[in-house]
Structures are given as C-alpha cells and as structure tokens.
GUGU-353738 format. One record per residue (C-alpha): residue number from 1; residue in one letter; y, x, z. Coordinates in Angstrom, 2 decimals, always signed. Each point is the difference from the previous one (the first is absolute). Example, Ala and Ser with C-alpha at 12.3 -4.5 7.8 and 13.67 -1.06 7.14 Angstrom:
<atoms>
> pos,code,c2,c1,c3
> 1,A,-4.50,+12.30,+7.80
> 2,S,+3.44,+1.37,-0.66
</atoms>
This chain:
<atoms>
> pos,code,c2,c1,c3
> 1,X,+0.00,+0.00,+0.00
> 2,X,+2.36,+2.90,+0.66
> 3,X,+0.71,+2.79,-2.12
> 4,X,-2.20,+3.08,+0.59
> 5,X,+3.04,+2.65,+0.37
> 6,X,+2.10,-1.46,+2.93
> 7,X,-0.75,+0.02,+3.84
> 8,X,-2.99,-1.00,+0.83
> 9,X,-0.01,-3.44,+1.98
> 10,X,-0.46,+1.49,+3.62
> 11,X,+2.98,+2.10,-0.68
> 12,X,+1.97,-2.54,-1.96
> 13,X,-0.40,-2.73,+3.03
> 14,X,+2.40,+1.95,+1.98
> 15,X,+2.24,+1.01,-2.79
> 16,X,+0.66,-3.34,-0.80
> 17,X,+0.66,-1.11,+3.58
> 18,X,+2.19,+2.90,+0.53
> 19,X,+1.93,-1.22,-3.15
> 20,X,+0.13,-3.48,+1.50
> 21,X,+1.46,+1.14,+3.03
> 22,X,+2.82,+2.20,-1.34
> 23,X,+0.85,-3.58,-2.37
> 24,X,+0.52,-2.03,+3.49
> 25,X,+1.77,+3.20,+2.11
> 26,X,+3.09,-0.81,-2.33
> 27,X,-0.08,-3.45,+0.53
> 28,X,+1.98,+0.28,+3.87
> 29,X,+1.02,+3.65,-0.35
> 30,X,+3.36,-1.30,+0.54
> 31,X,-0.54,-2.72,+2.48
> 32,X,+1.68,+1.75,+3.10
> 33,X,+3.39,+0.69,-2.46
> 34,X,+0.26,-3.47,-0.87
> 35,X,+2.67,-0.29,+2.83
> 36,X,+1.38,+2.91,-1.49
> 37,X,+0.45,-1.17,-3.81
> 38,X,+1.40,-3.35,+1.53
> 39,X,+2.65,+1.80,+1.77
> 40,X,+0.73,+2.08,-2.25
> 41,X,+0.16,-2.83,-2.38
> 42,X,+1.38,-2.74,+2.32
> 43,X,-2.29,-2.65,-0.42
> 44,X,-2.15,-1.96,+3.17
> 45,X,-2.82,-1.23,+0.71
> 46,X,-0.97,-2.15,-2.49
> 47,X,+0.98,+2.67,-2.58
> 48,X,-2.01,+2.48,+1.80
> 49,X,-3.25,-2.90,-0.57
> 50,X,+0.98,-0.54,-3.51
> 51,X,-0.23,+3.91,-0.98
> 52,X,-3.13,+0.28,+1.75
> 53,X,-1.34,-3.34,-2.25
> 54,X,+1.07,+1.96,-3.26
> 55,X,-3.82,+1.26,+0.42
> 56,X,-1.43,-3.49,+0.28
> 57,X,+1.99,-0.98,-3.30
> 58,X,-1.60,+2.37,-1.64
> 59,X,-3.15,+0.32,+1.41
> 60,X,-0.73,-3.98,-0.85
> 61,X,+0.60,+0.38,-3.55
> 62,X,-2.52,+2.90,-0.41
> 63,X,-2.36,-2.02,+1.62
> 64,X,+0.58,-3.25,-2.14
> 65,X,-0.08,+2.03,-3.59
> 66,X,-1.59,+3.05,+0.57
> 67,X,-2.81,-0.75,+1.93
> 68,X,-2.51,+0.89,-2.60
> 69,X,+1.70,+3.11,-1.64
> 70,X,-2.33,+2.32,+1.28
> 71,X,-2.63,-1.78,-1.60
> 72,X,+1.73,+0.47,-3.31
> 73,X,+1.42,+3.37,+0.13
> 74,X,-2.12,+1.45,+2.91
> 75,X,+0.17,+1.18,+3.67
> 76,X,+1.73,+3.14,-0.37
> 77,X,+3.06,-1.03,-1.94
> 78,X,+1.47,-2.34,+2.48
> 79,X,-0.54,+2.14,+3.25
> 80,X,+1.68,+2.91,-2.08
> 81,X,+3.11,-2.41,-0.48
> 82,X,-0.41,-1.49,+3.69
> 83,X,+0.77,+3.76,+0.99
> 84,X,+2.93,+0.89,-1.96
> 85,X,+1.32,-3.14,+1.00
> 86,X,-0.20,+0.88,+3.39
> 87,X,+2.01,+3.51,-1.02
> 88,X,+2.19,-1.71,-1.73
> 89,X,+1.27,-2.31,+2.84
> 90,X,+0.07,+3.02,+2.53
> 91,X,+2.22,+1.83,-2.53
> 92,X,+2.13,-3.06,-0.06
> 93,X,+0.80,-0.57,+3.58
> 94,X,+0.70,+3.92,-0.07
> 95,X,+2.49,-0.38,-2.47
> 96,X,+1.34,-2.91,+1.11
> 97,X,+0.02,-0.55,+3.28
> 98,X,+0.97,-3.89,+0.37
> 99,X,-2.02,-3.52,+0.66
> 100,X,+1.23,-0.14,-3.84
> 101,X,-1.99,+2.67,-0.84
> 102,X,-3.07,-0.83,+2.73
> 103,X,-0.52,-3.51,-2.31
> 104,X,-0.32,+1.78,-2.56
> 105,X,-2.40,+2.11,+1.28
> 106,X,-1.68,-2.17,+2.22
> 107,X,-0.81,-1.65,-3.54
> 108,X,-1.69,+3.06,-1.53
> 109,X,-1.87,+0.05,+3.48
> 110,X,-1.20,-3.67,-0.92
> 111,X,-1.03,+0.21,-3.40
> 112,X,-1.91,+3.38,+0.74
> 113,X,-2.18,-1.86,+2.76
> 114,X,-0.08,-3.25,-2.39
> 115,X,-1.64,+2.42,-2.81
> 116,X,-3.01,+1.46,+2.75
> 117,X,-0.38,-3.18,+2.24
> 118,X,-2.66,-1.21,-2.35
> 119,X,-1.19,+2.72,-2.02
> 120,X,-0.40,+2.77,+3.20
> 121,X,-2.05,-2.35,+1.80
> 122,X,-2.22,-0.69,-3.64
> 123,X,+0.11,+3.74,-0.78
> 124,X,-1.30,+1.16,+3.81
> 125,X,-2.74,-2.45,-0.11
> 126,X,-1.23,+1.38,-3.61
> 127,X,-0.06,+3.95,+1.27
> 128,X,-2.32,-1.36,+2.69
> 129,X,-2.25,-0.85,-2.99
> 130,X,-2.85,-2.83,+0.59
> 131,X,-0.50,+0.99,+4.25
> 132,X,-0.60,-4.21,+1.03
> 133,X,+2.79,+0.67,+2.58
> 134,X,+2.12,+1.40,-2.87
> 135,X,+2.59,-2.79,+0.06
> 136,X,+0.37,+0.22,+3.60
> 137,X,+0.20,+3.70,+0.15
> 138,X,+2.34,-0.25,-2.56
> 139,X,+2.41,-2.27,+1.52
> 140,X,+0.03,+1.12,+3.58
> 141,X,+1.22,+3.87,-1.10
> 142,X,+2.58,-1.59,-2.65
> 143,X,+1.32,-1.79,+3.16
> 144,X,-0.37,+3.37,+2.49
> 145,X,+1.90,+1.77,-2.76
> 146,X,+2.87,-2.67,-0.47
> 147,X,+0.38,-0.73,+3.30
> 148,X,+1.07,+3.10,+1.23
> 149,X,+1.89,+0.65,-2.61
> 150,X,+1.76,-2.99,+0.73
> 151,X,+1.40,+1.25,+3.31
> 152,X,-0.09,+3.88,-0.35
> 153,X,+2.86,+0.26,-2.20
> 154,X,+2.18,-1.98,+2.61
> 155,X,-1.20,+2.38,+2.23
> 156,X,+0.20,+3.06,-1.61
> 157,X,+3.58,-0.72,-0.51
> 158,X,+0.44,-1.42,+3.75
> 159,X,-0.91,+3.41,+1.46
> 160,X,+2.33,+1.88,-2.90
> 161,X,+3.07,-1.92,+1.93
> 162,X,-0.89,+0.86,+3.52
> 163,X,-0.64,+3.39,-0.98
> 164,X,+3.18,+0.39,-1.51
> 165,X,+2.13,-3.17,-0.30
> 166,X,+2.54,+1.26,-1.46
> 167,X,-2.00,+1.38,-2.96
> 168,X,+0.92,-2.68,-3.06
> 169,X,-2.61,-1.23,-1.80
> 170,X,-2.37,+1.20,+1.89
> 171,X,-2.45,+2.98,-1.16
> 172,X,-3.05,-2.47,-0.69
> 173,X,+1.45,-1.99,-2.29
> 174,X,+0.56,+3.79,-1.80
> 175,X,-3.22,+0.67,+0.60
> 176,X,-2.25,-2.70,-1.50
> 177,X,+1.72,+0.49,-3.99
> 178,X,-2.63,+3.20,-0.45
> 179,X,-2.93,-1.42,+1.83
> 180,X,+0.28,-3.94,-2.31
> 181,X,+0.88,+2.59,-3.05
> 182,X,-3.45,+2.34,+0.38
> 183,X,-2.27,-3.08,+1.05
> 184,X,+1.69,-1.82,-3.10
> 185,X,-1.07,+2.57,-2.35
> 186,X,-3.65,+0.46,+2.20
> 187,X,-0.79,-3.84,-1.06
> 188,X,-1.67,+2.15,-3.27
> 189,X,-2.60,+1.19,+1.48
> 190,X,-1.17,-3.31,+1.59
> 191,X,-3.42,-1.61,-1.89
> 192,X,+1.53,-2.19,-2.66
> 193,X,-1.91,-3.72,+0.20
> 194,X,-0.41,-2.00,-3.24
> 195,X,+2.86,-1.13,-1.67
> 196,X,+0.14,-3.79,-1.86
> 197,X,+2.71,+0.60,-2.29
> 198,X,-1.13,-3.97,-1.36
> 199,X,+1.42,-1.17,+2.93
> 200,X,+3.00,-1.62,+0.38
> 201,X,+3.36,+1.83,+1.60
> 202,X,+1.44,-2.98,+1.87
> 203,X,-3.19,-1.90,+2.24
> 204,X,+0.75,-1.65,+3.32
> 205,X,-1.41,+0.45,+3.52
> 206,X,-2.93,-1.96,+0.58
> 207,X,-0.69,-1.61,+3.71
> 208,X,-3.30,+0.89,+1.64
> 209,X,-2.24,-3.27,+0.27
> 210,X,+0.26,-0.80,+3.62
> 211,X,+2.64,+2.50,+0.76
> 212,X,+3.35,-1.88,+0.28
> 213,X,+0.25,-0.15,+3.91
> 214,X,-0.58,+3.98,+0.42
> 215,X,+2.47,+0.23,-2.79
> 216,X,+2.57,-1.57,+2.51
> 217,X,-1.58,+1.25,+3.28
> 218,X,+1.81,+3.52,-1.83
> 219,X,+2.97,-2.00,-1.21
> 220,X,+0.82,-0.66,+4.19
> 221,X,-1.14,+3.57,+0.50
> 222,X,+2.26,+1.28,-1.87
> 223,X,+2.94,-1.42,+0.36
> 224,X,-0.25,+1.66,+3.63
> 225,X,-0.08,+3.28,-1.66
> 226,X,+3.22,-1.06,-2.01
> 227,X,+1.92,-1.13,+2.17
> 228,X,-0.43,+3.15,+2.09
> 229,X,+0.45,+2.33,-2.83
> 230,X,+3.04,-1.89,-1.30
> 231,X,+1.99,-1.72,+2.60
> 232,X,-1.17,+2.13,+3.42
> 233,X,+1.61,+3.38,-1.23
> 234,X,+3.71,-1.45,+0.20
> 235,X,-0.78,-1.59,+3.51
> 236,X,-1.24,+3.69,+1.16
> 237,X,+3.06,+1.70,-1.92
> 238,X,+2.18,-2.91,+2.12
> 239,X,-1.01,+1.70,+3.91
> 240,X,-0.29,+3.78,-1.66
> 241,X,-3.83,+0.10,-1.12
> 242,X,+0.28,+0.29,-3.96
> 243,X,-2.56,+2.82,+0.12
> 244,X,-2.39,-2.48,+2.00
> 245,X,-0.28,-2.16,-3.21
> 246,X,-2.33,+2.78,-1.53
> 247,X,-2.29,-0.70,+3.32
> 248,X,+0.04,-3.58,-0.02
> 249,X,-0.92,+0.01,-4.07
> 250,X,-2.62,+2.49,+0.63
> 251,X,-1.40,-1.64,+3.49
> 252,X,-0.06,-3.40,-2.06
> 253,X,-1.94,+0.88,-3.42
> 254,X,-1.77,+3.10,+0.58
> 255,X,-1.34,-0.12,+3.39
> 256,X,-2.02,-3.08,-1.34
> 257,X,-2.03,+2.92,-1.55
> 258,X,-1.67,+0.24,+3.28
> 259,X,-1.59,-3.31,+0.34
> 260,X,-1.19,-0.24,-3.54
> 261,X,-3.52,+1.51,+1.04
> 262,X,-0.14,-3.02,+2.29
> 263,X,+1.04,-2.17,-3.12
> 264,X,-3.22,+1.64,-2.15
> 265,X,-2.16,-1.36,+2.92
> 266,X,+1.30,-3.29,-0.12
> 267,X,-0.98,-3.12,-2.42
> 268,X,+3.06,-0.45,-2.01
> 269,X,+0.97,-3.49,+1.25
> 270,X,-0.26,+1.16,+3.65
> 271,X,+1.76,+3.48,-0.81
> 272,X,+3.14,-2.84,-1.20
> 273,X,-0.12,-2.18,+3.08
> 274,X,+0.20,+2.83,+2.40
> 275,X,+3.01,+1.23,-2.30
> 276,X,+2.00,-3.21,+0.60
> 277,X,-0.08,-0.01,+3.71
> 278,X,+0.80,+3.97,-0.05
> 279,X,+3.00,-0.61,-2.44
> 280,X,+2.39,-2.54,+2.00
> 281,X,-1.02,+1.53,+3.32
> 282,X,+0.95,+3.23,-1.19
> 283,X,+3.50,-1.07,-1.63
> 284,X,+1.19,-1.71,+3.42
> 285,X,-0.74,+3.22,+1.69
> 286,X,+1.98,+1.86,-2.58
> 287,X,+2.30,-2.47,-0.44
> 288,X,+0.87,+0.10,+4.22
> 289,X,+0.12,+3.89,-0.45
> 290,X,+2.90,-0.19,-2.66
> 291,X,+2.15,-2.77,+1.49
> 292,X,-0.43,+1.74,+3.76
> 293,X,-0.01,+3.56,-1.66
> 294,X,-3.35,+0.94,+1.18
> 295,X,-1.31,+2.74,-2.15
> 296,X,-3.61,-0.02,+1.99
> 297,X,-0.11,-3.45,-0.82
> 298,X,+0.95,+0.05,-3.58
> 299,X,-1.96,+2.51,-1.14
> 300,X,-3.56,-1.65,+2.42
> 301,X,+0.84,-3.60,-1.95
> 302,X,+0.19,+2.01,-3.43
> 303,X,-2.85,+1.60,+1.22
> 304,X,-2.20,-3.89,+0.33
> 305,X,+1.67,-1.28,-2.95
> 306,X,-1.18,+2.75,-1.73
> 307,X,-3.75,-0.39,+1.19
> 308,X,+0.07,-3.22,-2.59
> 309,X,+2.57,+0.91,-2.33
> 310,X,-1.80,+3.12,-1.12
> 311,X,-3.06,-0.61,+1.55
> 312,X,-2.14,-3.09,+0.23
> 313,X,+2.16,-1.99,-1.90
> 314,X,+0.88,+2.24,-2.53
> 315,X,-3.49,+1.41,-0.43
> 316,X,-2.23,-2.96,+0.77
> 317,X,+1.99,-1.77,-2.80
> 318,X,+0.53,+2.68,-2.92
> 319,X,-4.22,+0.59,+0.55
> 320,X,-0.72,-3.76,-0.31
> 321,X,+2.18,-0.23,-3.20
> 322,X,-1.51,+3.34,-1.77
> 323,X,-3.41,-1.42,+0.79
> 324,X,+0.27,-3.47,-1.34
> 325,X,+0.53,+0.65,-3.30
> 326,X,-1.71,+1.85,-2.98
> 327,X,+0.81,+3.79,-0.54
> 328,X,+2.02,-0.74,-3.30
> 329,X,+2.41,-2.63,+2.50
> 330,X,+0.68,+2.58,+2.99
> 331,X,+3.37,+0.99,-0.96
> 332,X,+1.47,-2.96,-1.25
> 333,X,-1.80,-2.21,+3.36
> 334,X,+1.80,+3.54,+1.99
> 335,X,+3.37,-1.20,-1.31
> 336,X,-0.38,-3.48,+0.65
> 337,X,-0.86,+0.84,+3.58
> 338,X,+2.95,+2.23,+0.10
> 339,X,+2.37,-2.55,-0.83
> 340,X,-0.14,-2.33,+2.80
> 341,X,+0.50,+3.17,+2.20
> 342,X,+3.16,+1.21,-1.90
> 343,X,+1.27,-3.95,+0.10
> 344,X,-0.33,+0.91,+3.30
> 345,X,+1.54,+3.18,+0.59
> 346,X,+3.21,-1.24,-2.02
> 347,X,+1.37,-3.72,+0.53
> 348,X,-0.33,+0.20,+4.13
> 349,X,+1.47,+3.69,-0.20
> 350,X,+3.10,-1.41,-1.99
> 351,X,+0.23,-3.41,+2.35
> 352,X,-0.19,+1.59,+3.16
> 353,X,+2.90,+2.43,-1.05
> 354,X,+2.04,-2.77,-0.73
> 355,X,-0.26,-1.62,+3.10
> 356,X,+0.45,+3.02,+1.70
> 357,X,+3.36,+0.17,-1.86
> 358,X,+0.76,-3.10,+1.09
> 359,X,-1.39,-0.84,+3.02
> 360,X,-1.06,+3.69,+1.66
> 361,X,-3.34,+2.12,-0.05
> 362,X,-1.50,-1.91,+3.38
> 363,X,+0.36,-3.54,-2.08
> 364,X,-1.10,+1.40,-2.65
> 365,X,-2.81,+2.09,+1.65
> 366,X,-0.71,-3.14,+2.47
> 367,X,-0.26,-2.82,-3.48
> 368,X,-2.33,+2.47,-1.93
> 369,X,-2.48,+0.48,+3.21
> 370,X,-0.37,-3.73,+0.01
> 371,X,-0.53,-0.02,-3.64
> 372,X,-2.59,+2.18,+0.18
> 373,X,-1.71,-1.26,+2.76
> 374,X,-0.23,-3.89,-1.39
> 375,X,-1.25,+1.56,-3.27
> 376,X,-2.66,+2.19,+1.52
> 377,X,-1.34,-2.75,+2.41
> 378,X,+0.09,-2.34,-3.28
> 379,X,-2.08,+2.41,-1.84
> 380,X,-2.31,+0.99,+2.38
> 381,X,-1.37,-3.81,+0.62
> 382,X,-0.37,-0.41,-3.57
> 383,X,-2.12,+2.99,-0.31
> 384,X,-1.95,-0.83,+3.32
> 385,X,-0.50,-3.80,-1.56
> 386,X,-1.23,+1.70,-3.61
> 387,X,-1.90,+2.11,+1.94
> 388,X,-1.95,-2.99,+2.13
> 389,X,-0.29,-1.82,-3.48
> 390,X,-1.60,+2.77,-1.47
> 391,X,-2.59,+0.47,+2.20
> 392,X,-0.71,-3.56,+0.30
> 393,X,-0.81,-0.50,-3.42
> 394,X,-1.89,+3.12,+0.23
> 395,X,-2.36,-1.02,+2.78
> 396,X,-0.55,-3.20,-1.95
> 397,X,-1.01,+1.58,-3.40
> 398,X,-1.84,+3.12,+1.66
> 399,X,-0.91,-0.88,+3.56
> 400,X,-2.47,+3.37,-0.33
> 401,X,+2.64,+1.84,-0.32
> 402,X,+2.02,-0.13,+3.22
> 403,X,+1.10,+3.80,-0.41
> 404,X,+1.63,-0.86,-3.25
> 405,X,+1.58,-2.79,+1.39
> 406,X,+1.51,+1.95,+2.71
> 407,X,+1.40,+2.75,-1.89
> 408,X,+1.40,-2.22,-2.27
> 409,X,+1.75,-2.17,+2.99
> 410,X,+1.47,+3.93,+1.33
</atoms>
C-alpha cells in the first residue's frame, strides 16, 4: 500500500504524530499575548473572543469542503500545507504584532488543523496497517499528539514571559518557524497511501451512524476549552497574571493527555458520560478561581475539565466515530465529528465575551457555568436512556448473550 522507498511504518507512526503536533503547537502559541495585541490595539473583550474565533471561521469551512481532499490528492500534501500554514501565521503575528494581525493568523491556524482533522486521524490508522485494534490505536495517538500540542504552545510562550517579560514577542514564537519549516519538508519521506485522483475535490463530512450525541458531548467540551483560551487570558491580564494564561491553556487541553489511558479502557459511551460530569464540575472550579483570583484553583478546575475535554470525552468519542465507519469514510466521518466540537469552541467563546463586555467576566463566567451544566445533565440522561434501550432490545433478541448486552449498555 505504501511506497517501498519512504519510512517504514514503525518509524513513520511517530513521524506523522510529531508532524501533527507541531500543526496544533501554533494553534495557541499566542494565547497568553492576546491581552497584549488588544492593548496594543485597543479593542475589549469581545474583540479579544472574535480574534480568537478567526480559527473557527476557518477551520469550519475546511471541514465542510475539504473533508475528502486527502482522498483525492493524498495524505502528504495537506499536512505539508497544514505546516506552512502554521509558519506562516507565526511569521505574521511577528510582523505584525496586533489582534488585526492575530485574526489573520489565527485563520491560517484554522485552516491548517481543518486540512489534518480528518485526514491525520485516516492516515495514522493506515501506517498501523490491518492490526484489529488499528483504528483504535490510530485514533488514541492522533489525539495524544494533538492534545498536547494544543496546550504546549500556550505554554511554551507562558514561561518565555515570566522568564523575561519584557522580551517582545517572545522567543518561542521565534522558535517554532524552523522546527514547522524542517517537519514541512520531512512530510516526503512519510509512506505515501493510494491516491483516487477519480474522486471528487469538494465531498462533505459524513455523520457516524449512531454518533450524534458524542458529537455534542465534545461540542459542550469544548466550548470549556474556548472560553478559557479566549476570554480567561484578559481576566488574568485584568489582576496582573497575563503570563498565567499560557498555564491555564496548557492545564485545560493538554493535561487531558493524562487520563486518556483511562479513556482506552473505557467503552466509548461510558468514557462520554464520565466526561460530562468532569466538564461542568471542572469549569465552576475554574471559573471560582478566576473571579476570586485563585491561581490553585484555576489551574485544579482546568485540570478536571481537562480529564473530559481531552480525555474521555475527547477520546471515547473520536474512537467510536473512526470505528463506525468503513476505512474509505474515516476522514470525512473525522471531520464531521470535528465540527460539532469547533461549533463549540467558537459561538460560546464569542457570546461569553460579549457579555463580559457588557455585563463583567463573573456574569459572564457565572451564565456560561449554568449553560454548561443544563446541557451536560441533558445529555447525559439521553445517553443513559439510549443506553437502557439498547440493552433491552438486546436481551430480548439475544438473551444468551448477556455479556454483549452489557457492553453494549457501558
């Protein structure tokens, strides 16, 4: 299936999610300067939100149209792009160093993950080859990788301003243009999968049969992790903890790394409901820890939030949709997955800066928490009542096969 004179697949598997990483490090490189730009701009708030969205609003559209390039053109063309994309952004927040400028780059940010949401997750899966597990395999280190690239960046560049705050922009965002420049030009030696040029360019996301409620268990999940990434950094910049906004994006997407082991053990249904009691307790905690300016706090609720956001949730769910579908639908089913949690990670972001414009970041704060809580506890009895339903009507079918019946009810 792979060409004979590129890395082998045991070397290409962590090649790729190397690659894959370095793609999602840009995306909140520049979270913890976002106070910065919008000073130095003088916007709010709710401008501060809409920047940060400029990712979603690009990110959607790559989903919608080009869900099934790779299919056409191959694997290795769009995470080539997805990397200079991410250089190119850097370079333009280093040029220009306004929330002007962070749109704008925040978009290249989007339409680089938009290109490798699908097609990394279908590519990983294929270098495992035809192991049973491979789908699982291949989703759970696509979601390692992401994940903490996800939050390193905003750490990275965190520890850059406490080191030396006065040092503007900070040496990481320097730093990442060679590393996304030599992994772009290292996608050649990955294996290079079968291309069907017969295919069409433009094909839309297809939905999972079955998997519409995980795809919104990570539409709630996620707008946690948005809201922290793009409203939290201006009410930390507001008491003198800018740099902290690196922690609290790191603490809330990549420590979820940790749990995803857990996640692997778990049926993907019950790996969901565990995420949406984990999510909403986790935002109050955080939530208490910005209004009261509690930095142990903050960082233990990102810490729960990110149990689910980028761990059962987040895992149980992408595994369930690579699995229920046929290899030639993985990266197109990938995308459609991905768009309820981008949905999510851009309308609340852009809401609760507004009403933290208008009414204050504890309103704001305070009116998202209950949000977040009534949709979780909504979502979680419909899963639990599927769940009963399911194994009812597989006890009546099969009553020989109780063991069935109760993994399909986890």
């Amino acid at each position: 299936m792979f060409a004979s004179h590129r890395l082998p697949s045991r070397r290409a598997i962590p090649l790729l999610a190397v690659q894959l990483f370095l793609v999602t490090f840009s995306v909140n490189l520049q979270a913890p300067l976002v106070p910065h730009y919008a000073a130095a701009s003088g916007h709010g708030t709710g401008a501060q939100a809409l920047a940060f969205a400029c990712y979603v609003g690009a990110l959607v559209p790559a989903l919608l149209f080009l869900a099934g390039l790779s299919d056409r053109v191959g694997r290795r063309l769009p995470l080539a792009v997805a990397l200079l994309l991410g250089l190119a952004g850097t370079w333009l927040t280093l040029r220009w160093p306004t929330l002007v400028a962070l749109g704008g780059a925040r978009a290249c940010y989007g339409l680089a993950t938009g290109l490798v949401a699908g097609s990394g997750t279908a590519y990983m899966t294929e270098l495992y080859g035809e192991r049973e597990d491979a789908a699982t395999r291949g989703a759970a280190l696509v979601a390692a990788a992401t994940s903490l690239g996800f939050g390193t960046g905003a750490l990275v560049t965190g520890l850059c301003l406490i080191a030396a705050p006065s040092v503007l922009p900070p040496l990481s965002l320097w730093a990442y243009l060679p590393f996304a420049l030599v992994a772009a030009l290292a996608v050649a030696a990955l294996p290079a999968p079968a291309r069907h040029p017969d295919m069409p360019w433009l094909r839309w996301p297809v939905l999972a049969p079955g998997t519409v409620a995980l795809g919104v268990a990570i539409l709630l999940a996620w707008a946690a992790v948005g809201v922290v990434i793009g409203v939290v950094p201006s009410a930390l910049a507001a008491h003198g903890h800018a740099a902290w906004a690196g922690f609290a994006t790191f603490f809330v997407v990549s420590t979820g790394l940790l749990f995803q082991p857990a996640a692997r053990r778990m049926a993907p249904v019950r790996a969901v409901r565990a995420g949406l009691v984990l999510v909403p307790l986790g935002f109050a905690v955080l939530a208490l820890g910005v209004v009261y300016v509690n930095l142990p706090a903050l960082l233990a609720g990102a810490v729960i939030a990110s149990s689910a956001c980028y761990g059962f949730t987040y895992l149980g769910g992408l595994a369930a949709v690579n699995a229920a579908v046929a290899p030639a639908l993985r990266a197109r089913a990938a995308a459609g997955y991905f768009l309820f949690a981008y949905f999510g990670f851009s309308v609340p972001v852009v809401t609760s800066g507004w009403l933290a414009d208008r009414f204050g970041m504890p309103v704001a704060l305070a009116l998202f928490t209950a949000a977040l809580i009534a949709g979780s506890a909504a979502l979680a009895l419909t899963l639990r009542r599927r769940s009963t339903e399911a194994a009812t009507t597989a006890t009546a079918t099969r009553p020989v096969c109780a063991p069935a019946a109760r993994r399909l009810r986890d």
